[in-house]
N, C-alpha and C positions, 0 to 999 in steps of 0.2 A: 500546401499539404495540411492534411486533418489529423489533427495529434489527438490521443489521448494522454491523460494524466494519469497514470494508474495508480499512484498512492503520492497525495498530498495531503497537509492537515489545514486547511481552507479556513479552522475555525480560529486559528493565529492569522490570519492575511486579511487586506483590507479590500474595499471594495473596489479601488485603484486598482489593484495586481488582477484582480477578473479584470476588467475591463481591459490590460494586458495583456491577459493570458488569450481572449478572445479577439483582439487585434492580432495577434501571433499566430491564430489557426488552431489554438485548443477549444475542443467543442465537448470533450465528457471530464472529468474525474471524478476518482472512489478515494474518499476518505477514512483512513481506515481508526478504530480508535486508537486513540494515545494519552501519553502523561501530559498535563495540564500545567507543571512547573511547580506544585505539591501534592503527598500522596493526599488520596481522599479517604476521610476514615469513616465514610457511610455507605453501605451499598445504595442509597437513594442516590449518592452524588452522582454515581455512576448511571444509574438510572436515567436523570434526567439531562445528563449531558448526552446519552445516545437518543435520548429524544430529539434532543435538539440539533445534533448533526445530520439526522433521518429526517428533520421535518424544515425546523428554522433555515437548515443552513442550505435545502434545494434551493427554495422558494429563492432566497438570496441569491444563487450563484442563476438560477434561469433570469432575473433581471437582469443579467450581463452576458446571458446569450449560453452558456456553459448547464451542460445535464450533469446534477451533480447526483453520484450513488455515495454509502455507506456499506464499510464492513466493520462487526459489532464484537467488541472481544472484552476481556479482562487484562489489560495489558502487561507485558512480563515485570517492568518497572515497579509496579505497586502487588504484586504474587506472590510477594514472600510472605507475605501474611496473610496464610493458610486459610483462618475464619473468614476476613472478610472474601480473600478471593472466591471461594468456596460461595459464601453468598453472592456475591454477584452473579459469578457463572450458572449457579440455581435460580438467580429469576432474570436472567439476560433471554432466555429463548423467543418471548412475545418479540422481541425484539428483531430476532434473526429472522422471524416470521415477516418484517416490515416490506412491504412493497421497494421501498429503497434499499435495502438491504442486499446488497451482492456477494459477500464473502464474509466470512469469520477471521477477523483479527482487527490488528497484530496481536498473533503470541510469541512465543518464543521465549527465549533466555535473556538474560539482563547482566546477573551476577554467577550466574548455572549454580542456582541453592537447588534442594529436594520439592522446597515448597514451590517454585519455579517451576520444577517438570511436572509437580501433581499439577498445578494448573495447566499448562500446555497439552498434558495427556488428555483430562477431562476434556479440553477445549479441541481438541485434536478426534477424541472421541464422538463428542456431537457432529463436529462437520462432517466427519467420515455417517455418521449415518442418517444424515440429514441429506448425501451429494452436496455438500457446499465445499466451495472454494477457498481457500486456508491463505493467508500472507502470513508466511513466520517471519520473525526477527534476531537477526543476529547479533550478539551482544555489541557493545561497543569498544570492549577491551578482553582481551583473550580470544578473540572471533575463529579463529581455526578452533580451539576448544570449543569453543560452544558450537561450532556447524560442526565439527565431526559427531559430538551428542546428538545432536538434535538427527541429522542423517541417521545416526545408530537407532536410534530410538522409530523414526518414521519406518525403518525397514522390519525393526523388530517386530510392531506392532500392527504391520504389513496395513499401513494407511495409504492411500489411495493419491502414489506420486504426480500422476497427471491434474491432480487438481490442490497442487499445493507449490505455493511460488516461497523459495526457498528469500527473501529480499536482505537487502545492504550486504553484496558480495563484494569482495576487493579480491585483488590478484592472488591471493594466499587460499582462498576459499573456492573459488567460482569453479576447479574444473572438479573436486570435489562434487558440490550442487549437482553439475551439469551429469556427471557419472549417477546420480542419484538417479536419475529422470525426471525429478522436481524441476519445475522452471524457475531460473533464477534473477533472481533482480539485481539492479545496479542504480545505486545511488547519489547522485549527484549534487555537491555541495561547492559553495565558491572553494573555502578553505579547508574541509573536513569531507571525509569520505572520496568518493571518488570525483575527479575533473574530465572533461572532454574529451583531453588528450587519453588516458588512462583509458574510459570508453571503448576509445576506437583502439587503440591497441589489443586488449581483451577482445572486444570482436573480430579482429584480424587475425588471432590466435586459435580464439574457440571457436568462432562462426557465430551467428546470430540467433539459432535454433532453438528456442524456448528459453530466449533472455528477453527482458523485462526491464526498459531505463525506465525510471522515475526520479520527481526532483523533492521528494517530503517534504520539505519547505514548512518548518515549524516554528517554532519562537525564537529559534538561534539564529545565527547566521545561516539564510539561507536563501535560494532564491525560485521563486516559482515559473520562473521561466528557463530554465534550465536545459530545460528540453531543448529549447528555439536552440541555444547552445550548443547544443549535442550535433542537432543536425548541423548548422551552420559549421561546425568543426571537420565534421565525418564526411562532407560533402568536398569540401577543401583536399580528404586527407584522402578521395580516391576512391571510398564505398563508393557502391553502386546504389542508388536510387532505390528499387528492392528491399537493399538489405536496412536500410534506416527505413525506410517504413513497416517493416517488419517491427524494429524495435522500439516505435513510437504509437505504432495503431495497430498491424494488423495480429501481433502476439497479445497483447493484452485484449482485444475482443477476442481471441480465440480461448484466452483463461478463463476471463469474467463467464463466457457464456456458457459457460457449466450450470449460470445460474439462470434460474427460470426469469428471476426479475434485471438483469441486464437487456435492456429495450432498450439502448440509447437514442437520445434524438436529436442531429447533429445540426439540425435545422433551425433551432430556438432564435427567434429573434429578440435583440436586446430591447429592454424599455427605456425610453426617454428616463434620466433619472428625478427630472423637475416633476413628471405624473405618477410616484409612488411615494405613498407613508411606508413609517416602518412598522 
């Protein structure tokens, strides 16, 4: 089976876990920005790390056989502070322009401060008129709080449901998302967020219809294969063949491909790693 990755941060994993990921059957991921493990108090930081997830980190993942895209945001984590988010989100656009670039984010909520939604809004505001693809984020703590905001807020402001993945749903949230008409993600961590099991329960509940598994797989505990996981679980537990490939490949191309630059190329052959410098 041909997976995709639809939100991992690739720039925490080593070049073992691609080699992994592409024994497994994953052939694309989109990484979308994130917090780095301190805030950054320049917009240059920000700058040049989406450079580098746009540029450095394809080249990287195609030597292991995997097409890798970028979605470009101001993350909710470091938004509270107004000035610089404000500057970042005012010279991030070249950015969203990149040929690599498939969606806008993550944004979303973190602590759901003011200074939080003015960035989300702004960020919310350009992809709506740009047509790009949005991945919001749902806090880590108070999570019905912040998805029922952020839902309030998408409806108020009548942004454009279909092309915004509501992502880190857990059982308290998802049929909330799902009622939005946002597509909703589900996130899979060994010990934090949701497990296999959990998964496949939620899709036997809700149905699979514009849900979105990913494994973010960032500096914590976490795992980038996760996916393999999923299905290996789901497959055990009586889905139907269909409906997990829905939830690994064929919903996530039908998200991405709101964006002009989603070309995936599932064919990449891996390079010898003795015939390449870095």
């Amino acid at each position: 089976m041909t997976i995709i990755e639809p939100h991992i941060h690739m720039f925490s994993r080593t070049t073992e876990e691609y080699q992994a990921m592409y024994a497994a059957g994953m052939r694309a991921c989109v990484e979308p920005s994130f917090w780095l493990g301190s805030n950054r108090r320049y917009a240059g930081s920000f700058f040049d790390y989406f450079k580098l997830i746009l540029e450095f980190e394809t080249v990287r993942a195609a030597r292991f056989g995997i097409d890798h895209f970028s979605a470009i945001a101001m993350n909710p984590k470091e938004a509270d502070d107004r000035v610089l988010a404000d500057e970042v989100i005012d010279g991030m656009l070249p950015y969203l322009d990149h040929p690599r670039c498939v969606a806008l984010g993550e944004v979303g909520l973190n602590l759901i401060t003011p200074n939080e939604e003015h960035a989300m809004l702004r960020q919310l505001q350009i992809a709506e008129d740009r047509k790009m693809p949005v991945i919001l984020h749902l806090p880590h703590v108070e999570k019905l709080r912040g998805a029922l905001r952020i839902l309030d807020l998408v409806k108020v402001h009548g942004f454009t449901v279909e092309r915004i993945d509501v992502d880190h749903n857990t059982e308290e949230t998802i049929k909330h998302t799902l009622d939005s008409g946002c597509y909703a993600g589900m996130t899979v961590y060994p010990y934090s967020k949701l497990n296999p099991e959990r998964v496949s329960a939620m899709v036997k509940q809700y149905g699979q219809e514009r849900v979105i598994v990913n494994g973010s797989a960032d500096w914590g505990v976490s795992d980038p294969l996760s996916l393999i996981k999923v299905v290996d679980y789901m497959r055990k537990d009586g889905h139907a063949e269909k409906v997990i490939q829905d939830l690994v490949f064929n919903t996530a191309m039908k998200f991405y491909s709101a964006s002009p630059h989603w070309t995936p190329n599932f064919n990449i052959v891996p390079v010898d790693p003795a015939t390449y410098q870095r």
